[in-house]
BAVOLUM-874545 format. One record per residue (C-alpha): residue in three letters; x, y, z; residue number from 1. Coordinates in Angstrom, 2 decimals. Layout:
REM residues N
PT   type        xx        yy        zz   seq
PT    ALA         X         Y         Z   NUM
...
***
This chain:
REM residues 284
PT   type        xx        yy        zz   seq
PT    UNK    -12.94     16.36    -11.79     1
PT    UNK    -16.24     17.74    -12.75     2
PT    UNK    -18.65     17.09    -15.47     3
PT    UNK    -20.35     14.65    -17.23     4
PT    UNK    -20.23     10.91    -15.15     5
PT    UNK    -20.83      7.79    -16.37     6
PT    UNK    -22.31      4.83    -14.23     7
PT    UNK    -20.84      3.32    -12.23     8
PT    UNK    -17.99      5.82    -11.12     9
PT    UNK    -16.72      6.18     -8.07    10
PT    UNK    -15.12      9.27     -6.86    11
PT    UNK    -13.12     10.42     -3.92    12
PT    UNK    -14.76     13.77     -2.82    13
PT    UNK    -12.54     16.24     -1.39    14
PT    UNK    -14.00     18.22      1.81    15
PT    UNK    -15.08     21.55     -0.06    16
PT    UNK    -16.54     19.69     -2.32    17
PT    UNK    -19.00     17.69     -0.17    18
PT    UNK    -21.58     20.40      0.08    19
PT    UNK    -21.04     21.38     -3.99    20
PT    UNK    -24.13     20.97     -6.21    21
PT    UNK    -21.45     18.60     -8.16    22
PT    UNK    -21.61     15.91     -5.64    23
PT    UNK    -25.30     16.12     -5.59    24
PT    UNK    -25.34     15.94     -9.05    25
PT    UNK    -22.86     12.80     -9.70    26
PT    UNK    -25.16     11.02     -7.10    27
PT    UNK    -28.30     11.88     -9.07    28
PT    UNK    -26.90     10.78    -12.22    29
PT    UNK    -26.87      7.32    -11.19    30
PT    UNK    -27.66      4.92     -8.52    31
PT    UNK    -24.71      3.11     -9.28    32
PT    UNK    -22.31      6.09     -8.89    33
PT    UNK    -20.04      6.12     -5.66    34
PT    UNK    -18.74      8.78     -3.18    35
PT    UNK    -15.29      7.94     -1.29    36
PT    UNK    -14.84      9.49      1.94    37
PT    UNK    -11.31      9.26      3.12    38
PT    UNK    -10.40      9.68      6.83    39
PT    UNK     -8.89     13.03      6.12    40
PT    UNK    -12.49     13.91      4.70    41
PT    UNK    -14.02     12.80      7.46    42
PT    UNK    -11.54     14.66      9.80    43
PT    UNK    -12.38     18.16      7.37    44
PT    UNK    -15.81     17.92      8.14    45
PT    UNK    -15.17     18.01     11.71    46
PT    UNK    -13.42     21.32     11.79    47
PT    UNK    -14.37     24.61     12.91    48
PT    UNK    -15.96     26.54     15.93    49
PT    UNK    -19.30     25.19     15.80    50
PT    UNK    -18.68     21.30     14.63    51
PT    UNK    -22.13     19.88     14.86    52
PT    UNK    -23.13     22.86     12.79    53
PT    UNK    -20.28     22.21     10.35    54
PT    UNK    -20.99     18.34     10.79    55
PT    UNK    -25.10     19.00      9.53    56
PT    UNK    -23.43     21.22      6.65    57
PT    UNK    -21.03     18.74      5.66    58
PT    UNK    -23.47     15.68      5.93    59
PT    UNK    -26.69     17.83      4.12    60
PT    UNK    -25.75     16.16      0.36    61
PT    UNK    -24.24     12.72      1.43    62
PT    UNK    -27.28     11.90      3.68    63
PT    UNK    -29.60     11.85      0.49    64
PT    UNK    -27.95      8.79     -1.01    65
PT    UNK    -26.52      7.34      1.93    66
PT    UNK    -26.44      4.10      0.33    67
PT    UNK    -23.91      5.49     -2.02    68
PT    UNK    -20.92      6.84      0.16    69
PT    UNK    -17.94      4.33      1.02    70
PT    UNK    -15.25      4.69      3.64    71
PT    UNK    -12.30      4.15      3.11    72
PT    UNK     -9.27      2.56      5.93    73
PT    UNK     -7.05      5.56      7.18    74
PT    UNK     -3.76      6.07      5.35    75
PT    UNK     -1.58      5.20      8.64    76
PT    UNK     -3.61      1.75      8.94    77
PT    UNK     -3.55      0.86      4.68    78
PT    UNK      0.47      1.47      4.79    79
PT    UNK      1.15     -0.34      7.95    80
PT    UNK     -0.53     -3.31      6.71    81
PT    UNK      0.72     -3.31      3.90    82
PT    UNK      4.15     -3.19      4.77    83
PT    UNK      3.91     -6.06      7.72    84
PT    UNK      2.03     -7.74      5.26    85
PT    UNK      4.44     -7.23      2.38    86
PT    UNK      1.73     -7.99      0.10    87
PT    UNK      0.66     -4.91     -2.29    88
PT    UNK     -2.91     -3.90     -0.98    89
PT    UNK     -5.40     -4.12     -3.27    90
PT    UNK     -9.15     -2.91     -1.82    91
PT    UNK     -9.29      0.29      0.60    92
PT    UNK    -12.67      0.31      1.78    93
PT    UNK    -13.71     -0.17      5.15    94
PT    UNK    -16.88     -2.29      5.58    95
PT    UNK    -17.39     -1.66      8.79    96
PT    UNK    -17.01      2.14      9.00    97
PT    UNK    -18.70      1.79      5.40    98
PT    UNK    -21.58      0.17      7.16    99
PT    UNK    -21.55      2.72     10.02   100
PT    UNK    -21.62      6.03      7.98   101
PT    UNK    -24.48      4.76      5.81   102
PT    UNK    -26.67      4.57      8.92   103
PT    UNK    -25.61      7.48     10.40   104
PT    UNK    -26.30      9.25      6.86   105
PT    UNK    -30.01      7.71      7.14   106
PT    UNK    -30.04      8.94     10.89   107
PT    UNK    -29.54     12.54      9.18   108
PT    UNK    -31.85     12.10      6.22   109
PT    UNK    -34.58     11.43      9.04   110
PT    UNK    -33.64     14.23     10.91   111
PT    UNK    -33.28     16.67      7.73   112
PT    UNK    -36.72     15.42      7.05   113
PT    UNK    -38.55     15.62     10.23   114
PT    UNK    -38.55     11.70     11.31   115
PT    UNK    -36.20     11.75     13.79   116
PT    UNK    -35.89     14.59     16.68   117
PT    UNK    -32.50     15.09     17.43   118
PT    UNK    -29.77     15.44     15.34   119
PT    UNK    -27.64     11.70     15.81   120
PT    UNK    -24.39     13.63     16.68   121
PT    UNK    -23.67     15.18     19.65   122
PT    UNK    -20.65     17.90     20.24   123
PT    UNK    -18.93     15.28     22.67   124
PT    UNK    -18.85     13.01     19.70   125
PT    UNK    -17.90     14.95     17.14   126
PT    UNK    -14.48     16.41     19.16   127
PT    UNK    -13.53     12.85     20.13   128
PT    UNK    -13.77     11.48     16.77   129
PT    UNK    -11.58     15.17     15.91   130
PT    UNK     -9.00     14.43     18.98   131
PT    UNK     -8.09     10.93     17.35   132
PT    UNK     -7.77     12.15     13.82   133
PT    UNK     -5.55     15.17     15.05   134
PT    UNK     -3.49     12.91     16.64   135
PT    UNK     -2.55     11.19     13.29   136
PT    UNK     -0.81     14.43     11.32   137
PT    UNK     -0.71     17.38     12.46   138
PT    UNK      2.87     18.38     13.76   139
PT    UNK      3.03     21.67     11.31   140
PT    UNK      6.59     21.92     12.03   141
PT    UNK      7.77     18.67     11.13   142
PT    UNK      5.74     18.88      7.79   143
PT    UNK      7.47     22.37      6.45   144
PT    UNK     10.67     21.17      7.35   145
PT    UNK     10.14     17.85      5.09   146
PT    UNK      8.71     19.61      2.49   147
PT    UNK     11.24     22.60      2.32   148
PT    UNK     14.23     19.71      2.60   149
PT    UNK     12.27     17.98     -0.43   150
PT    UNK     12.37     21.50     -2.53   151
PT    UNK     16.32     21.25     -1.73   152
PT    UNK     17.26     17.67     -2.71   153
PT    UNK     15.73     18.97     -6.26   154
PT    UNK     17.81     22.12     -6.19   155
PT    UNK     21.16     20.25     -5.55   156
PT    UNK     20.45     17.39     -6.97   157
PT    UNK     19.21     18.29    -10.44   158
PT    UNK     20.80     18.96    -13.37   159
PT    UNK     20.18     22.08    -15.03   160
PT    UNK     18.36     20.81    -18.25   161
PT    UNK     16.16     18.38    -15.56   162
PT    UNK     15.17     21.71    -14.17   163
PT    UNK     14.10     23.34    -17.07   164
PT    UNK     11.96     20.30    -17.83   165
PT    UNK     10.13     20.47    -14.35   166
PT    UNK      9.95     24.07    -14.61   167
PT    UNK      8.06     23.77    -17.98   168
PT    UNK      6.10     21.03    -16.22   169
PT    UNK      7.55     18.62    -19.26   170
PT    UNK      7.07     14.77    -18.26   171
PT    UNK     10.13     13.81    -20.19   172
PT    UNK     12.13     10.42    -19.72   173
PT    UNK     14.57     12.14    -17.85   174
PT    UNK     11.91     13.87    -15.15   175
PT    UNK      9.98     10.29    -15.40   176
PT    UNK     13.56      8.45    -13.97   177
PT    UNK     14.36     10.93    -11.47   178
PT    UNK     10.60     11.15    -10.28   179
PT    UNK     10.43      7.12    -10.06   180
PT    UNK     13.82      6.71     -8.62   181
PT    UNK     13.53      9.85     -5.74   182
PT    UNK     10.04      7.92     -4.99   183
PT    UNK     11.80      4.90     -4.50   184
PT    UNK     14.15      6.50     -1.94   185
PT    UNK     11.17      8.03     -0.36   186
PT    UNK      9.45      4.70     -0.76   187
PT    UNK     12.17      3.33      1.68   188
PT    UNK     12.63      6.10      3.63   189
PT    UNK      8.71      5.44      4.48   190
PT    UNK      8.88      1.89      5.56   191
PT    UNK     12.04      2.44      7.94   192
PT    UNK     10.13      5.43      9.63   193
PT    UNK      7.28      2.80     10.38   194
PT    UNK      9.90      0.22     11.62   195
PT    UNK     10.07     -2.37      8.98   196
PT    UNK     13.12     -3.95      8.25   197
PT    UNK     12.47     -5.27      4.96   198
PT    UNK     15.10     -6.74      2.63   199
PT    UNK     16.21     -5.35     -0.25   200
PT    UNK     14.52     -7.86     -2.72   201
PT    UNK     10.97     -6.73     -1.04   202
PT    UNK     11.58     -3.34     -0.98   203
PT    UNK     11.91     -3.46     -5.05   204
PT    UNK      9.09     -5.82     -5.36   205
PT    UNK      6.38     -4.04     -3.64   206
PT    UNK      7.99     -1.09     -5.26   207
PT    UNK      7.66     -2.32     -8.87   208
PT    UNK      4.03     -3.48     -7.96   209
PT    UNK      2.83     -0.35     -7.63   210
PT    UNK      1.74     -0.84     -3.65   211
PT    UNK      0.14      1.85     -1.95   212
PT    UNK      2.92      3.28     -0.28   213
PT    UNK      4.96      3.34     -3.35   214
PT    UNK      2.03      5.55     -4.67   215
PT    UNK      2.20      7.36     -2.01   216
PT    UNK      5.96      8.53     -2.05   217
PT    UNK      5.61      9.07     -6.12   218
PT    UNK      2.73     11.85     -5.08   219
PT    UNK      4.76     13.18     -2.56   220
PT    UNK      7.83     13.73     -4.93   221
PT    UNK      5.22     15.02     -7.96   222
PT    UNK      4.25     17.54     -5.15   223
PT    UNK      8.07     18.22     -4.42   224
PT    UNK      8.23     18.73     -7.89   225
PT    UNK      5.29     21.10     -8.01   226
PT    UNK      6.14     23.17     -5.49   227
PT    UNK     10.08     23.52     -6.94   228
PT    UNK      8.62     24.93    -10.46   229
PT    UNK      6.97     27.54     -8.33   230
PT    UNK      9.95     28.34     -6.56   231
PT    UNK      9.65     26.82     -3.55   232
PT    UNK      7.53     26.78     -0.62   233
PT    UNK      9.52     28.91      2.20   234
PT    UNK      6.93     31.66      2.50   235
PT    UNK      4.19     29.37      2.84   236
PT    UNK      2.85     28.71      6.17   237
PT    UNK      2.92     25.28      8.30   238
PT    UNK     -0.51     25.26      8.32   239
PT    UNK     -0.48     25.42      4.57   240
PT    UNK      1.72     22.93      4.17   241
PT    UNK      0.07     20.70      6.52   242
PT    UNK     -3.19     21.36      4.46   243
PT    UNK     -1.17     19.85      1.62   244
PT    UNK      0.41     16.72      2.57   245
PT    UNK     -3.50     16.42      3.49   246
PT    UNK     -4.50     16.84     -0.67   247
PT    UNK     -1.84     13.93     -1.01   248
PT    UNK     -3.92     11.47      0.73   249
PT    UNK     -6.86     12.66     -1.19   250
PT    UNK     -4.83     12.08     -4.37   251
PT    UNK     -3.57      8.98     -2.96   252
PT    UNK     -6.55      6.94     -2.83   253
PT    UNK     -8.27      8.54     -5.82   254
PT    UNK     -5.57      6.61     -7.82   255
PT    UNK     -7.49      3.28     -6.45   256
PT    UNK    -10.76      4.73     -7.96   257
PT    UNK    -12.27      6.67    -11.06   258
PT    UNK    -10.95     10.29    -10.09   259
PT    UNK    -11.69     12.65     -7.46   260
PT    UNK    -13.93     15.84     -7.11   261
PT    UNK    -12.50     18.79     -6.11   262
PT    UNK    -12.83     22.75     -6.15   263
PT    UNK     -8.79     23.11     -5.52   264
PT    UNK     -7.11     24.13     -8.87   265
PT    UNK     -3.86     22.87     -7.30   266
PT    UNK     -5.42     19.21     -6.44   267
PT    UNK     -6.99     18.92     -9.69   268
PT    UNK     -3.83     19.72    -11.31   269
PT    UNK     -1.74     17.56     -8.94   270
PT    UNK     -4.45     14.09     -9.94   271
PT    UNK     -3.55     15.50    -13.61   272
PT    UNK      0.22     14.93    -13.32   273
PT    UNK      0.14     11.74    -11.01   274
PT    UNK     -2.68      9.72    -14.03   275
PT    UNK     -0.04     11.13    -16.44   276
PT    UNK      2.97      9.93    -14.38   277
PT    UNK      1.21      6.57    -13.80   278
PT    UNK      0.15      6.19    -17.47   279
PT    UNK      3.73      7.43    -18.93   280
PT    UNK      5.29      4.24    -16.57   281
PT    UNK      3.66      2.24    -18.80   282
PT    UNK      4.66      3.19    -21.85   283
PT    UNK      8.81      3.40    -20.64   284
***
């Protein structure tokens, strides 16, 4: 989602899009707009051979409005209170990590500018915090098999002029019903994996409310969906598919805010047909 922004946006910003002359830009525009940094994001920046390099890469745009970036709670943490909660959840950020990354972005404004002498991240740092976030999702394995069983519920399970419609991308009633009601079975399939045995009356409530994991199974069936009008996803690596179910969370929380800025065609696309999913609910 690139362009021209209005004040007061806030937008989640994808990893390869943290060092993009976009961000920079949308900051620029206004004092008032706001970069989201999801765990996942803060995981990407982490990556690589060198990571306080990639960390000082990552960090170079952010750290000039560092009074503009929010964090957001980790996916994991959001759901899991949610659900023991029962009560939809309604605000994602984190004030506390909020109020930690804004520093640290001033720690690396002075030391991009001279007024500080050593970079305010050391390697032993940055692979801890990249230990604990690995430790969340990354069983490659696991994820290919869930996606490529996903792909197959749609092949048996559809009928042939359903099919057609996904194929074409078509949001018809029909694709709407099947999308909302294989979300819902995901939806419950969700909350018994995290060990809550909720009734069947809660279930459809925080369901019809629109809570955050409910989003969060309706994105992972659009991306079922997706990936069956191209055929399927066998020849795609784990890695790949990991990388995906990663661009989920992404879309996941951008659904809490005013969009999200990214340089994937296939996320862009994705946010496209999940604000068209959500608005076409309200029109059924």
């Amino acid at each position: 989602m690139l362009g021209c922004y209005v004040q007061k946006m806030k937008l989640v910003i994808d990893q390869n899009s943290l060092r993009s002359s976009g961000l920079r830009s949308f900051l620029e525009s206004s004092d008032e707009n706001t970069a989201v940094i999801t765990d996942m994001a803060m995981f990407e920046m982490l990556k690589g051979g060198d990571p306080v390099y990639v960390a000082k890469q990552s960090t170079g745009v952010l750290s000039d409005f560092p009074k503009q970036v929010v964090s957001t709670y980790a996916t994991g943490e959001l759901m899991r209170q949610e659900l023991s909660e029962g009560v939809a959840i309604e605000s994602l950020i984190d004030s506390d990590t909020t109020s930690r990354m804004q520093l640290l972005l001033s720690q690396i404004n002075d030391f991009n500018n001279g007024r500080r002498s050593s970079f305010p991240l050391n390697r032993t740092d940055i692979l801890e915090a990249r230990s604990t976030a690995l430790s969340q999702r990354l069983n490659h394995s696991s994820n290919k098999s869930n996606l490529d069983g996903g792909v197959d519920v749609l092949r048996t399970h559809l009928s042939p002029e359903l099919q057609k419609d996904i194929r074409a991308e078509r949001l018809t009633k029909g694709v709407y019903s099947f999308a909302y009601q294989t979300g819902f079975l995901a939806f419950r399939d969700a909350v018994e994996a995290e060990g809550f045995n909720l009734s069947d009356e809660e279930l459809q409530a925080l369901y019809l409310d629109n809570c955050f994991t409910s989003r969060y199974s309706i994105i992972y069936t659009l991306s079922n969906m997706t990936w069956f009008a191209q055929g399927g996803a066998e020849s795609m690596p784990s890695e790949k598919v990991t990388n995906d179910l990663h661009d989920i969370d992404y879309l996941l929380i951008s659904s809490y805010f005013d969009g999200i800025m990214s340089k994937e065609k296939r996320v862009n696309k994705l946010y496209d047909k999940m604000k068209l999913f959500f608005e076409f609910k309200s029109t059924v």
